[in-house]
C-alpha positions, 0 to 999 in steps of 0.5 A, spaced: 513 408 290 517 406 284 516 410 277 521 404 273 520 405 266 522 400 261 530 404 260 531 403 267 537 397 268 533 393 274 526 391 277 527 395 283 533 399 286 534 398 293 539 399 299 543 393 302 537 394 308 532 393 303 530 400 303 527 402 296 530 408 292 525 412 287 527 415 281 529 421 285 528 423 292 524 430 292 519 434 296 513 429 295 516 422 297 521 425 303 519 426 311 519 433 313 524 435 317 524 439 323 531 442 324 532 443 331 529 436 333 531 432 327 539 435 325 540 441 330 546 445 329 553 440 330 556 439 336 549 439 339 543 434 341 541 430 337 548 430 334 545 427 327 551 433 324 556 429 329 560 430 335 564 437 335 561 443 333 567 444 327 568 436 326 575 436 321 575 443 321 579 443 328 583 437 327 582 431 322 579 424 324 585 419 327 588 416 322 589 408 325 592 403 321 591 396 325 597 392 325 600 387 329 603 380 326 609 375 328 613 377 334 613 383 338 619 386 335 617 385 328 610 389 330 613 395 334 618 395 328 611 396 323 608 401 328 614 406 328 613 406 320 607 407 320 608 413 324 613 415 321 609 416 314 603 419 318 599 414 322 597 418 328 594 413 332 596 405 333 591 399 332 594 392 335 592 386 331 592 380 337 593 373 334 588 368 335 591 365 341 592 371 345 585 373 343 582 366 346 586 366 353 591 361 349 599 361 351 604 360 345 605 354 348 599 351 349 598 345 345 591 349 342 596 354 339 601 350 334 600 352 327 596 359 330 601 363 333 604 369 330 599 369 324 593 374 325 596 379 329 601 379 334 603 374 339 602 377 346 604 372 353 607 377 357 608 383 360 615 382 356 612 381 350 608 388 351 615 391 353 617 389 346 612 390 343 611 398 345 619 399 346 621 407 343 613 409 344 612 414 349 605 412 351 603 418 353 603 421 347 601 415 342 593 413 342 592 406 342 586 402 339 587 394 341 582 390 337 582 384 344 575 382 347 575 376 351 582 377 354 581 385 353 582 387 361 588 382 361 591 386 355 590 393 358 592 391 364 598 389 360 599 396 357 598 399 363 604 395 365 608 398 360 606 406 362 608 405 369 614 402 366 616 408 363 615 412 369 607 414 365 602 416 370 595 412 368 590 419 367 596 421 361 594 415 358 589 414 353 586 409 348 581 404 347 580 397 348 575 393 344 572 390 350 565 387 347 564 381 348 556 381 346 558 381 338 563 375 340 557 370 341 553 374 335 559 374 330 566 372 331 567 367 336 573 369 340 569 368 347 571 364 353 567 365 359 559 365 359 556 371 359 553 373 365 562 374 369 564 377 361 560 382 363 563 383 370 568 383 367 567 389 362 563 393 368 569 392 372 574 395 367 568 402 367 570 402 374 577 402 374 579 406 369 573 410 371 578 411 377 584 410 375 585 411 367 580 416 365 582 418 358 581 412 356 575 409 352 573 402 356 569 399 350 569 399 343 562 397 342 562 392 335 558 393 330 563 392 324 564 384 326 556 384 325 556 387 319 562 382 316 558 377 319 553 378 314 548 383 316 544 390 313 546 396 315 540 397 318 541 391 322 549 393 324 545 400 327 540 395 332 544 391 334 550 394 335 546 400 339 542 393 342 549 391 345 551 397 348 544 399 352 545 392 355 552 394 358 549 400 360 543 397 364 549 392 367 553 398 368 548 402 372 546 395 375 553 394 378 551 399 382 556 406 376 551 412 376 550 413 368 554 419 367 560 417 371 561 411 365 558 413 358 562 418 356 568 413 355 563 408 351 565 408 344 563 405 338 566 401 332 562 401 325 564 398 318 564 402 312 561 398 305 560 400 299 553 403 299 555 410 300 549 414 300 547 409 306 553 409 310 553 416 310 546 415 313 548 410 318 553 414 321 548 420 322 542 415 324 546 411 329 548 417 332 542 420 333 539 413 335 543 413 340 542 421 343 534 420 344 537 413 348 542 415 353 536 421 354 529 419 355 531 412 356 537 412 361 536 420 363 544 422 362 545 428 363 552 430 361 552 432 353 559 427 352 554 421 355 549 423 349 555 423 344 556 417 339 564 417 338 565 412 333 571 408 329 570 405 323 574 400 319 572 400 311 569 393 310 574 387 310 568 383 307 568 387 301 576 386 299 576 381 293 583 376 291 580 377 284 585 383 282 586 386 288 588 392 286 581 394 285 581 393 293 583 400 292 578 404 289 573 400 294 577 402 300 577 409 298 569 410 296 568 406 303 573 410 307 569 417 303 562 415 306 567 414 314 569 421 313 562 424 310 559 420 316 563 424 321 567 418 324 573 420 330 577 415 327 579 411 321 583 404 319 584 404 311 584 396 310 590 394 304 589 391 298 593 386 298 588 384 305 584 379 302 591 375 300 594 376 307 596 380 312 598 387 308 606 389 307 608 395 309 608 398 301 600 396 302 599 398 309 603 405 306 598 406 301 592 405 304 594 411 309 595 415 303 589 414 302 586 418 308 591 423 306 589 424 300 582 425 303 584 428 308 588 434 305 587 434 297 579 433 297 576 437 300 571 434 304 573 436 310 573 443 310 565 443 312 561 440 317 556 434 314 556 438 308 550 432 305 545 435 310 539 438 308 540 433 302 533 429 301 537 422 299 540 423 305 536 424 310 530 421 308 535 414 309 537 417 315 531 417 319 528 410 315 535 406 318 534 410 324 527 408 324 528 401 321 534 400 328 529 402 332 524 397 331 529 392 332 532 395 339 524 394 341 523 387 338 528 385 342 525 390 347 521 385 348 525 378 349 528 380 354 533 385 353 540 382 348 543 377 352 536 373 352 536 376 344 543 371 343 540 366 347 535 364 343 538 365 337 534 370 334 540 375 332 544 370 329 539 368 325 537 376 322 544 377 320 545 369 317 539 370 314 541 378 310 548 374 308 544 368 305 540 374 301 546 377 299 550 372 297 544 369 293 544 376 289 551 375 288 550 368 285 544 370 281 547 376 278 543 380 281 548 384 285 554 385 281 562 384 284 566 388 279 572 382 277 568 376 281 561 375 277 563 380 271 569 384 268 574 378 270 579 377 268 583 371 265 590 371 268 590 375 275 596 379 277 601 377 282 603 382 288 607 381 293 605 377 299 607 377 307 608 370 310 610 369 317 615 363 317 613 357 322 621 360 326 616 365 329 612 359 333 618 356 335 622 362 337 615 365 342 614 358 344 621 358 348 620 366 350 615 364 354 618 358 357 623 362 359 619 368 361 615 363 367 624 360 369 627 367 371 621 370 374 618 369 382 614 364 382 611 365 389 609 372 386 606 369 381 603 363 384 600 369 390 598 374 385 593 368 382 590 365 388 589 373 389 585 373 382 581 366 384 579 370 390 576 376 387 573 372 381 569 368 386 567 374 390 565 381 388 571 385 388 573 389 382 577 385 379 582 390 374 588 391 381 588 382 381 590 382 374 594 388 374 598 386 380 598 379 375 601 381 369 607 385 373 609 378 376 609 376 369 604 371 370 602 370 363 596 371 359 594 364 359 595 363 366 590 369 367 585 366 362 585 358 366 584 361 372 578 365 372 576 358 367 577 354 373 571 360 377 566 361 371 566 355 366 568 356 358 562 358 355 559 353 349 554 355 344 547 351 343 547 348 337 540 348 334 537 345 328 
């Protein structure tokens, strides 16, 4: 219970779960632990300390900066200077045509082409886009969910090109395309062949591209669109043992897929509760894959995870206090054990970032990294009576969630009826209240602002960048064979409507330089575009 006295600054201190905090937290108000079964050491189940026995001690977290913007060239010339300054692994942002099966030159596309990310149509544009990076190499994360088995099949294009054989191959794909239909909105096909397509991507890379991670499974677009943190662990989790069941019922044995699974979570500002949340979703997520799903391989039990800090978070009131936010985000990332890290730019809640921005943002997962000191011991917050009474609280709280949902039928029957959309418009509608109330402050929105606000530099894509892409595309379809393409797409059609796997036909598409909206409007033709219910 709270032990408010009358100098306290509020009614009730809480987290963005609704988790009450005392005064402080100590012997009498905290769940004894057991340390074999709560934490155990790291590196060992329940993997609460985190997934490698010596964490940042070996090496640092992936430090990703997510880029892509305009055409090709203009990315691939980004992405060689981020390396350049220190980014260790690359982050490819699609534009929105390209992330809902659109060609540049499809009439739907006009003012969107080039502007969130990178346009992408062809294998000609992958070849410009990776142009001078060895992708044996280089870890690549392609933020891609709709059209993300065509993106890979592009990428893999690419490798061969370069004489890269596909086991040397490594990186992640989104690929989730449950958090579509929650959050975002970049779906195509209805859900049942979207998940055909996700277990056949398991299959293949299983096969043939084993260093690869076949799905990012989203909890920070659920988190971005508004829910608690406890809520971004539920249905998260809740999303992936609903592939895990389409897997194993597509006839994969558990072990042989789960540990390429990984898992992609926001980073806010609450910093002792996302410490928390990291630390439960992984442990959540060890006693599933055991007692539910009786995986036995340790990597199957392992929730590696990237994080992103919170792009919801960023403010276009001074912006340069988007800095301080980013880094006590990115903080609560590195404490919470993450695998891997993008820094969001100040300048982000204005634009894309420019390079002066993207560099500084890199420089703080530097200054953690190298000058903080935070890196040098594994979970040193352990043992702490905040932290872990938070952590088994949100664990907790997910959990009960997980079996609501339990009980409907599983998630995709969650999504259906609206039930998770609901949770989460209901948590943002709390929280913006608070903001409008005043009972949850934004530093330089609701108080400290300013009169006049300061101007930085913005990065704009000029409208040439449509044009030119247009007509790249254009010619891409002249000088290729069209027979091949035309055979390569009645070969897809054909596995869409059987039950081949899928990943060979949009492989031997993409290298006939079938382009990204073709593919798309072919498997449409077999499943139907997805349109969601409307309720009132």
């Amino acid at each position: 219970m709270s032990t408010k006295t009358s100098s306290e600054r509020r009614e009730r201190f809480e987290t963005t779960s609704g988790i009450e905090l005392p005064n402080d937290f100590n012997p009498t108000n905290t769940e004894p632990l057991d340390y074999e079964r709560d934490l155990g050491s790291p590196g060992e189940y329940p993997y609460t300390r985190g997934v490698r026995h010596n964490l940042y001690r070996g090496r640092f977290w992936t430090m990703r900066q997510y880029a892509g913007y305009a055409t090709a060239e203009e990315s691939n010339a980004r992405y060689k200077y981020l390396l350049q300054n220190g980014t260790t692994g690359l982050s490819v942002a699609f534009d929105l045509p390209t992330q809902i099966g659109l060609d540049s030159d499809d009439p739907l596309s006009a003012g969107e082409v080039g502007k969130v990310g990178v346009a992408i149509d062809s294998l000609d544009d992958m070849l410009r886009l990776f142009d001078g990076i060895p992708l044996d190499t280089v870890s690549t994360s392609m933020t891609i969910n709709a059209t993300a088995s065509t993106l890979l099949c592009l990428y893999l294009a690419v490798a061969r090109k370069q004489g890269i054989a596909l086991e040397k191959v490594n990186g992640t794909i989104q690929n989730d395309i449950l958090k579509e239909y929650i959050a975002r909105g970049t779906y195509i096909y209805p859900p049942r062949p979207s998940l055909r397509l996700i277990t056949d991507t398991f299959a293949f890379c299983a096969r043939e591209v084993p260093n690869w991670n076949t799905i990012s499974i989203s909890g920070y677009h659920i988190r971005e669109a508004g829910s608690t943190a406890a809520q971004e662990i539920a249905f998260t989790l809740a999303d992936a043992i609903a592939y895990v069941e389409a897997a194993i019922a597509a006839g994969l044995k558990v072990d042989e897929f789960a540990p390429r699974l990984s898992f992609f979570f926001n980073a806010h500002n609450n910093l002792l509760e996302e410490i928390a949340k990291f630390r439960a979703a992984r442990r959540l997520w060890a006693r599933t894959m055991r007692e539910r799903f009786k995986a036995r391989d340790p990597r199957s039990l392992m929730l590696r995870f990237h994080t992103q800090t919170a792009g919801s978070s960023l403010q276009a009131q001074q912006p340069e206090v988007n800095v301080v936010r980013t880094t006590i985000q990115a903080l609560a990332a590195v404490l919470g054990g993450t695998q891997s890290l993008h820094t969001n730019s100040l300048d982000e809640a204005l634009a894309l970032p420019t390079e002066e921005a993207a560099r500084l943002a890199l420089r703080t997962q530097q200054v953690i990294a190298y000058e903080s000191g935070v890196a040098d011991t594994v979970d040193p917050l352990a043992g702490s009576y905040a932290i872990e009474q938070l952590t088994s609280e949100l664990e907790s709280r997910a959990a009960d969630y997980i079996e609501k949902i339990d009980a409907m039928g599983g998630m995709l029957r969650a999504i259906e009826a609206g039930y998770v959309q609901r949770e989460i418009q209901e948590a943002a509608y709390e929280y913006q209240r608070a903001i409008e109330t005043d009972e949850q402050t934004i530093v330089g929105v609701n108080r400290f602002q300013l009169e006049a606000e300061s101007n930085i530099p913005i990065l704009r894509v000029d409208a040439s960048v449509e044009r030119a892409q247009v007509e790249r595309v254009r010619a891409v379809r002249e000088r290729r064979d069209s027979v091949a393409a035309e055979t390569a797409l009645v070969r897809l059609e054909e596995a869409a409507r059987g039950t081949e796997n899928i990943l060979p036909r949009i492989l031997d598409c993409v290298e006939a330089h079938v382009t990204v909206g073709e593919i798309s409007h072919r498997l449409r033709r077999v499943w139907g575009e997805y349109r969601e219910a409307v309720t009132v």
